[in-house]
C-alpha positions in Angstrom: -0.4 -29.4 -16.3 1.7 -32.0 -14.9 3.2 -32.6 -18.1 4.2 -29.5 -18.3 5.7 -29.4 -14.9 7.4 -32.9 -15.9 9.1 -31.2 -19.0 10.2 -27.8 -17.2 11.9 -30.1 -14.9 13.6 -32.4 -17.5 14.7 -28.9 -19.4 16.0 -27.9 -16.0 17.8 -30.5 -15.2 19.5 -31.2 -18.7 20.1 -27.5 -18.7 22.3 -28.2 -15.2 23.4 -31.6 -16.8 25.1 -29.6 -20.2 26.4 -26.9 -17.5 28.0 -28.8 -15.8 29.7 -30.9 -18.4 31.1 -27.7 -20.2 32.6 -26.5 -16.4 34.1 -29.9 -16.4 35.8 -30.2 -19.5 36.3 -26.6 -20.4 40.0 -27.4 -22.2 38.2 -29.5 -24.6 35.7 -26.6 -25.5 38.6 -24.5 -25.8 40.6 -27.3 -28.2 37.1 -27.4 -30.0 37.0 -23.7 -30.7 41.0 -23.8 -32.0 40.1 -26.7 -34.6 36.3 -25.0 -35.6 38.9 -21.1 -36.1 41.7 -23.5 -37.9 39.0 -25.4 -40.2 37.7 -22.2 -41.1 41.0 -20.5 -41.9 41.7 -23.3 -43.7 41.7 -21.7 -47.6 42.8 -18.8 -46.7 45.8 -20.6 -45.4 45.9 -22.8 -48.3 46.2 -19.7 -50.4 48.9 -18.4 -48.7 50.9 -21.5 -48.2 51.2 -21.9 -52.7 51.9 -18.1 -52.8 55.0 -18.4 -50.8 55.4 -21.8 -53.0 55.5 -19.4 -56.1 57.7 -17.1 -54.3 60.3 -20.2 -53.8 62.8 -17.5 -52.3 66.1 -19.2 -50.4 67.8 -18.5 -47.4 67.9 -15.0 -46.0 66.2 -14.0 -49.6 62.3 -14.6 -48.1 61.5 -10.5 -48.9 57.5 -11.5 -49.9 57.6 -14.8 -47.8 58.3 -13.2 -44.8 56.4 -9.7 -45.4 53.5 -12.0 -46.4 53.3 -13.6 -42.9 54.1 -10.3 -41.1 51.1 -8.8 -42.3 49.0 -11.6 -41.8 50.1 -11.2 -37.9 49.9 -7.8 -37.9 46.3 -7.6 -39.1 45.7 -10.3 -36.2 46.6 -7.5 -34.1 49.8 -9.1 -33.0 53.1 -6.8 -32.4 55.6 -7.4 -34.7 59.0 -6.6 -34.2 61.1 -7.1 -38.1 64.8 -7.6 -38.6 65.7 -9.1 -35.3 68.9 -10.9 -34.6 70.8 -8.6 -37.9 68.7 -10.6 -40.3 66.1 -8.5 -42.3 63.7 -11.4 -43.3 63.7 -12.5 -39.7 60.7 -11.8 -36.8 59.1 -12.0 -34.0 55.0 -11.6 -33.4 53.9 -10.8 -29.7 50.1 -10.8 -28.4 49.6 -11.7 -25.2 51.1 -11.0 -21.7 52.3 -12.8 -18.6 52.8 -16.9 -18.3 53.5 -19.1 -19.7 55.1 -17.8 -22.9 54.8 -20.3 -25.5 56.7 -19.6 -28.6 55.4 -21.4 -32.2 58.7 -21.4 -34.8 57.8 -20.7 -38.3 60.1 -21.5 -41.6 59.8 -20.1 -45.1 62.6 -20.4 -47.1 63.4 -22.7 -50.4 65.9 -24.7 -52.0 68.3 -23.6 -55.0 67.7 -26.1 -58.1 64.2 -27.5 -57.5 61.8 -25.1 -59.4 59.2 -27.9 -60.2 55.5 -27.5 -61.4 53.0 -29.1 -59.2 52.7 -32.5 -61.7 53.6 -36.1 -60.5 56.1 -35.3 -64.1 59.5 -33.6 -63.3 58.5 -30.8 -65.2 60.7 -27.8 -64.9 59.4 -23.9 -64.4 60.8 -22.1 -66.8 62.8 -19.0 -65.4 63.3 -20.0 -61.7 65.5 -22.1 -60.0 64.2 -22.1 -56.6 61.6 -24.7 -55.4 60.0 -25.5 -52.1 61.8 -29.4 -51.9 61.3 -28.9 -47.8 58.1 -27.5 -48.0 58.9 -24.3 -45.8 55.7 -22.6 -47.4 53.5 -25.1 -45.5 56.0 -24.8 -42.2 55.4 -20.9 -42.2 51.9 -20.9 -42.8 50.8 -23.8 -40.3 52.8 -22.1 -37.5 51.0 -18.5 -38.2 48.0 -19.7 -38.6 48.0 -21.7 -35.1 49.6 -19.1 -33.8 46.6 -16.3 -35.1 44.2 -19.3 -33.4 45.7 -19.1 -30.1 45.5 -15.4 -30.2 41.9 -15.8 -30.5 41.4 -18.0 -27.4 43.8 -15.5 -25.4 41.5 -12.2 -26.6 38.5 -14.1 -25.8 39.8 -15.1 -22.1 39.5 -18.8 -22.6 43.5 -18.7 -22.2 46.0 -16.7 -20.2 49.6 -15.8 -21.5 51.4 -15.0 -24.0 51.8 -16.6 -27.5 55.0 -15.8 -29.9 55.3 -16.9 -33.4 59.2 -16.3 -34.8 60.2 -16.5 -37.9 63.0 -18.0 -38.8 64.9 -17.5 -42.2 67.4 -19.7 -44.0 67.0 -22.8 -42.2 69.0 -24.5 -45.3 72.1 -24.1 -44.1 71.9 -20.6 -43.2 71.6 -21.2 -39.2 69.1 -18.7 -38.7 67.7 -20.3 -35.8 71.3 -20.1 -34.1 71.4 -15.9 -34.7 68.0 -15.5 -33.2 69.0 -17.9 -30.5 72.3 -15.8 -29.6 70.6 -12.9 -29.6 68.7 -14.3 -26.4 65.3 -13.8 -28.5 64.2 -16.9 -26.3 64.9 -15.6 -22.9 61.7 -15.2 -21.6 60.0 -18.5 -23.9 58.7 -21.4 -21.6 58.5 -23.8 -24.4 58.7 -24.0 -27.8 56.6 -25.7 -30.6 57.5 -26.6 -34.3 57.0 -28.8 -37.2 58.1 -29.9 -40.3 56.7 -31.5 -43.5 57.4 -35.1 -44.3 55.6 -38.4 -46.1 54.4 -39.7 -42.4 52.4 -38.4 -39.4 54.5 -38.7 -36.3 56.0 -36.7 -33.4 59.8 -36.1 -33.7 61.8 -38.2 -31.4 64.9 -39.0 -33.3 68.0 -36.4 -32.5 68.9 -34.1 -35.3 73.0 -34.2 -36.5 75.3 -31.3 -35.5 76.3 -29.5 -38.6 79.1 -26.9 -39.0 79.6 -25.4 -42.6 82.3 -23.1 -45.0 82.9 -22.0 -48.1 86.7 -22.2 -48.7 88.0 -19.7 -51.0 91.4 -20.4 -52.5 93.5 -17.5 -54.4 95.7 -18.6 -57.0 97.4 -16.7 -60.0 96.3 -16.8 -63.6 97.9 -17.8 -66.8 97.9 -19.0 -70.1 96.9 -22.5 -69.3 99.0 -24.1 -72.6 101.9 -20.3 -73.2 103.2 -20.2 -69.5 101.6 -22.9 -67.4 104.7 -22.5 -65.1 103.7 -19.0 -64.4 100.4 -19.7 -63.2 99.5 -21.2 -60.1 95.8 -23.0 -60.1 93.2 -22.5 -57.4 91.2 -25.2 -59.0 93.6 -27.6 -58.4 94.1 -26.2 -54.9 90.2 -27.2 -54.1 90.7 -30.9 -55.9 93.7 -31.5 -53.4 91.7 -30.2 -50.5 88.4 -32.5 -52.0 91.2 -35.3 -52.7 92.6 -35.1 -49.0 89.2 -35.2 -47.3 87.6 -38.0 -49.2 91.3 -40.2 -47.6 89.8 -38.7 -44.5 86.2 -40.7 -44.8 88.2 -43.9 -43.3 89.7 -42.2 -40.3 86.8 -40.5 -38.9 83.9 -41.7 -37.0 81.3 -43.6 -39.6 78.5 -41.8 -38.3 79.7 -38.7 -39.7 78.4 -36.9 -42.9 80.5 -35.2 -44.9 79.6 -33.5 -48.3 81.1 -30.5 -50.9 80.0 -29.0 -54.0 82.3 -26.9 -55.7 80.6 -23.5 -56.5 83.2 -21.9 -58.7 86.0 -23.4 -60.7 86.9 -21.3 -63.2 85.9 -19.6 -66.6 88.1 -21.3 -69.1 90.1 -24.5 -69.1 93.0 -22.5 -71.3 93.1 -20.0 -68.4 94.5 -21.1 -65.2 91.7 -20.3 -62.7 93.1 -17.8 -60.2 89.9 -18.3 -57.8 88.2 -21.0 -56.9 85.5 -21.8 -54.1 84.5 -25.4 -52.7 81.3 -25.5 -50.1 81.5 -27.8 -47.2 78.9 -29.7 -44.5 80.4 -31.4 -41.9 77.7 -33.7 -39.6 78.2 -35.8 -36.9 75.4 -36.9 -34.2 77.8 -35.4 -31.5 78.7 -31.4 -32.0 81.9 -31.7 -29.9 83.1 -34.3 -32.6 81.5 -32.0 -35.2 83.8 -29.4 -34.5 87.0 -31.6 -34.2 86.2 -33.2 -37.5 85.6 -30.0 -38.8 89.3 -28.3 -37.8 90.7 -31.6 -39.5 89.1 -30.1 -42.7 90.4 -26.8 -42.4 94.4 -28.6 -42.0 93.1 -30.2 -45.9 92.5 -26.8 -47.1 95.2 -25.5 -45.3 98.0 -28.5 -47.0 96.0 -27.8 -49.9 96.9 -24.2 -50.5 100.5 -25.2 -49.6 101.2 -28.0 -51.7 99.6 -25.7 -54.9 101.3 -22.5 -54.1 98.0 -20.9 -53.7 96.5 -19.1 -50.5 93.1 -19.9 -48.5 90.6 -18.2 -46.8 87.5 -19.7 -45.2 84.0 -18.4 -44.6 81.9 -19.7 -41.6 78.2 -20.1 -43.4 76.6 -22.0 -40.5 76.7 -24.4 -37.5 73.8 -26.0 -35.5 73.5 -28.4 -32.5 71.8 -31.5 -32.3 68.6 -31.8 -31.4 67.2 -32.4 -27.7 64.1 -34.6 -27.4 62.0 -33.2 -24.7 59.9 -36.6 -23.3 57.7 -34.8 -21.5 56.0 -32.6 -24.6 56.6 -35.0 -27.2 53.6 -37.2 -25.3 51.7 -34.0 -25.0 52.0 -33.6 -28.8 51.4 -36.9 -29.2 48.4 -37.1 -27.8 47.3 -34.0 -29.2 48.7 -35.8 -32.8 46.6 -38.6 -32.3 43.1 -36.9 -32.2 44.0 -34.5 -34.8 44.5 -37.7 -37.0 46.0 -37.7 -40.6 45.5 -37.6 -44.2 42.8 -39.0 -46.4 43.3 -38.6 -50.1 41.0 -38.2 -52.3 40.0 -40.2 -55.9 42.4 -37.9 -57.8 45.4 -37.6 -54.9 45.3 -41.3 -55.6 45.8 -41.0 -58.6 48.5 -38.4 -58.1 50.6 -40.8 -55.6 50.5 -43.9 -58.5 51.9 -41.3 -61.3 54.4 -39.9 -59.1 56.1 -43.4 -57.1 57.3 -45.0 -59.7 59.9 -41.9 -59.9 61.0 -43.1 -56.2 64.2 -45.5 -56.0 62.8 -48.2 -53.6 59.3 -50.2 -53.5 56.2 -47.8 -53.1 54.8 -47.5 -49.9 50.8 -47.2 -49.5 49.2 -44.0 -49.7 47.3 -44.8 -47.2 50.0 -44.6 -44.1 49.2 -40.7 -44.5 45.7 -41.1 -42.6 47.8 -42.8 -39.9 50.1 -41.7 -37.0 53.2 -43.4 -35.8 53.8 -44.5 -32.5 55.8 -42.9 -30.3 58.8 -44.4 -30.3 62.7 -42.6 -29.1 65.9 -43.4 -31.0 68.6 -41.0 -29.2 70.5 -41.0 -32.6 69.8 -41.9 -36.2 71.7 -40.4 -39.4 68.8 -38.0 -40.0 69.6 -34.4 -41.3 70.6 -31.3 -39.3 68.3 -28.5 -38.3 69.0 -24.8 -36.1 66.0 -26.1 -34.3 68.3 -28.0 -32.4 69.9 -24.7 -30.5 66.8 -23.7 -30.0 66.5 -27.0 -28.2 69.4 -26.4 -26.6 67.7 -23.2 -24.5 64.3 -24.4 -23.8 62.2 -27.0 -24.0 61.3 -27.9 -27.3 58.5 -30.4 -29.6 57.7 -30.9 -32.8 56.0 -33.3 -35.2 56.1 -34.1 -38.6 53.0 -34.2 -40.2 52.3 -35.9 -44.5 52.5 -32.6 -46.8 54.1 -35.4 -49.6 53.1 -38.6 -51.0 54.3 -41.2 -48.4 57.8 -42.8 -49.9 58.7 -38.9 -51.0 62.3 -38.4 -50.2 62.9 -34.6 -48.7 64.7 -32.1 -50.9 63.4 -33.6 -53.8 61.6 -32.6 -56.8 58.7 -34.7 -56.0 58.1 -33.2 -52.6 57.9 -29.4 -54.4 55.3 -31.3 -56.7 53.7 -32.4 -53.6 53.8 -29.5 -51.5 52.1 -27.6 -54.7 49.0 -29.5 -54.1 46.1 -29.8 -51.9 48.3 -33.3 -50.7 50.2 -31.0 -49.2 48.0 -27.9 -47.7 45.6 -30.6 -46.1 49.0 -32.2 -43.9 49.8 -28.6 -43.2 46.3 -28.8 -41.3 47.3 -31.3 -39.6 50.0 -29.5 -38.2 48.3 -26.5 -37.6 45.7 -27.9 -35.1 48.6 -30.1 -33.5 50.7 -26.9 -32.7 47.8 -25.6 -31.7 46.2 -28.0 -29.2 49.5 -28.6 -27.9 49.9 -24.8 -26.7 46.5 -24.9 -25.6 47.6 -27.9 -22.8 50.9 -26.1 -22.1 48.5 -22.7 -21.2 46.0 -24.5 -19.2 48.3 -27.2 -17.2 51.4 -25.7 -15.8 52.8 -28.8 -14.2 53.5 -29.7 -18.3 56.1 -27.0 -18.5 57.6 -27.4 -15.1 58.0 -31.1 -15.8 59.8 -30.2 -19.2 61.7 -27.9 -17.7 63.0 -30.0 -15.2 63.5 -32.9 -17.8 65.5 -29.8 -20.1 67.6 -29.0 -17.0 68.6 -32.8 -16.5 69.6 -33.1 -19.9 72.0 -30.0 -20.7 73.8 -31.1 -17.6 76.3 -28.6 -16.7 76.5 -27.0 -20.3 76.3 -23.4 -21.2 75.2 -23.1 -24.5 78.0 -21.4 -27.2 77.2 -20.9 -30.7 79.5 -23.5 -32.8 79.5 -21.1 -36.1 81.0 -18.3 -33.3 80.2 -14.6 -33.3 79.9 -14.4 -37.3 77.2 -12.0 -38.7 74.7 -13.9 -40.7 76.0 -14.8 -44.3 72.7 -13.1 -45.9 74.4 -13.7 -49.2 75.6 -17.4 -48.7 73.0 -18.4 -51.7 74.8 -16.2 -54.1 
């Protein structure tokens, strides 16, 4: 009997013991329950994430991509409201209500001229031309599906607030962000989470580049090229003076600057003088006032360009982001959040994946293994990394992201090799990674609000006195700048 009695006391008192513990730590049970709804979402996920990879649609072209997301959202029992901002492949999903509002950013659009198989060979696919060389179908897909697992925590009451996932077409140089940003979709956000896929595990702390692009349309008149050259007047040549005046331009502007041009049409027949003629242009700089200034000394090229060739010029605004804002106070948040998640082991045959496919990088191979790891975090206010519309989203509320290894680590971005990648289970298993990151982030900024006040007081310092203007102006969106 007093055995008995000695047991039913012990049971007691662990019972109180466990009890107690769970009251004390109840975040981490919450975090617990995100990562056991995210593991077991996780090939369902993986199946969606290659569908949209087959899909490969570009910029403001997402039809199945973004319908594909939509419904998964819907059937979440989110609302959905589609075609926000003028853009039909654009969207933003609701559940939730009251604070904080914590708004997930979700990606899904290609790149023209990377349709790739998933092989460590540059192997073509037959009949597309489209391939995922950012690998937007793991972007969209992570961010739902944390999204879908904060949901769950807010129906179950272990969180208050409201969670918003937006997506976000034609991040390629379409601006999308900037449309749904102007459109003051973010209003009422209190912070906003994102990521991207990349060959490392890390929270982004370098500023993105302002970015302002055109097309440049020049209108010439046509003639037989050898007959009655004098009668014709070329737009062609009208684009290589313009091309020809801004490469002299490369040693008079700052050198952090970017500049870059393809010319998308230049005729149909050297013994016909082109009459039309198109030239596409990227101007960067780490600074968007200098951005813009850099850019107007384009336009005066195009402009002596059409005068010195007889020819007239028109120019289409296609899209124009800011630089990104680093937000201290979330980035250690994420961080932290980073660092348990942890990153990616490979398996026998993604070994042997990475060793066929590095020897097709320019540049020593680095070891497969830096994709279990994390990097420090570590700030470098500027660095000649690419542009992104996240960064006017940055520019309106506090904002974090991370990049987590969808690619073989030495994989350059916008490559064949990272569509290979992202076609694999290399890639789906970093998208995991980003998922319960995303998600275990907005889980501390539901439960703590001194995180959000602190980032909002760090965002206020930083804009300073500026009001934020759109640098691509009050254009519609160019849904048709891919064609």
């Amino acid at each position: 009997m007093k055995k008995l009695l000695v047991g039913f006391l012990l049971f007691i008192s662990f019972g109180a013991w466990a009890q107690k513990k769970t009251k004390l730590d109840p975040i981490q049970a919450t975090k617990e329950a995100a990562i056991n709804a995210l593991n077991e979402s996780y090939e369902a996920d993986k199946k969606t994430a290659l569908q949209i990879w087959d899909f490969a649609e570009v910029g403001y072209k997402e039809v199945k991509s973004a319908a594909l997301h939509v419904q998964h959202l819907k059937e979440a029992g989110f609302s959905v409201e589609t075609g926000v901002a003028d853009i039909p492949t654009a969207f933003v999903a609701t559940y939730g209500s009251g604070s904080p509002v914590v708004a997930i950013l979700a990606e899904y659009d290609a790149l023209p001229g990377l349709a790739q198989t998933a092989s460590p060979e540059k192997t073509i696919i037959a009949g597309k031309n489209a391939g995922h060389g950012c690998g937007h179908h793991l972007f969209g897909t992570a961010s739902v599906s944390a999204g879908i697992a904060i949901k769950k925590l807010i129906e179950e009451k272990k969180l208050t607030g409201t969670i918003k996932v937006f997506g976000c077409p034609a991040e390629e140089g379409g601006s999308g962000k900037v449309f749904l940003v102007r459109a003051g979709l973010f209003n009422n956000v209190d912070a906003v989470i994102h990521w991207h896929p990349d060959d490392v595990n890390g929270v982004s702390t370098t500023s993105a580049l302002a970015n302002k692009s055109a097309k440049f349309k020049f209108y010439g008149i046509s003639a037989h090229a050898a007959a009655q050259p004098d009668q014709g007047r070329s737009a062609l040549d009208a684009v290589e003076a313009m091309d020809n005046m801004v490469n002299m331009m490369r040693e008079h502007i700052p050198q952090e600057t970017r500049i870059h041009y393809v010319i998308t049409s230049g005729g149909k027949a050297p013994n016909v003088v082109p009459d039309f003629a198109e030239v596409y242009y990227y101007v960067r700089h780490p600074k968007r006032k200098d951005v813009v200034e850099i850019f107007d000394r384009v336009v005066k090229a195009a402009e002596g360009a059409a005068m010195g060739t007889g020819t007239t010029m028109k120019y289409d605004i296609i899209g124009g982001t800011h630089d990104l804002l680093i937000n201290r106070t979330l980035a250690e948040v994420m961080q932290n959040n980073l660092e348990k998640v942890g990153g990616v082991n490979y398996t026998e045959a993604e070994k042997a994946f990475a060793k066929k496919i590095q020897p097709s990088f320019i540049g020593a191979p680095v070891a497969v293994e830096t994709a279990a790891s994390v990097k420090p975090l570590t700030y470098i206010t500027e660095g000649n990394q690419g542009s992104t519309d996240v960064g006017d989203v940055s520019y309106v509320k506090p904002t974090v992201g991370l990049r987590a290894a969808t690619w073989v680590p030495g994989t350059p971005a916008h490559s064949w090799q990272a569509v290979a990648s992202g076609g694999t289970e290399i890639g789906t298993k970093g998208m995991l990674v980003a998922s319960k990151t995303m998600a275990l982030t907005a889980i501390d900024l539901m439960t703590n609000p001194t995180i959000i006040q602190k980032a909002t007081e760090e965002f206020t310092k930083s804009i300073g006195d500026y009001k934020y203007k759109a640098l691509l102006g009050d254009i519609k969106p160019a849904l048709n700048y891919r064609d």
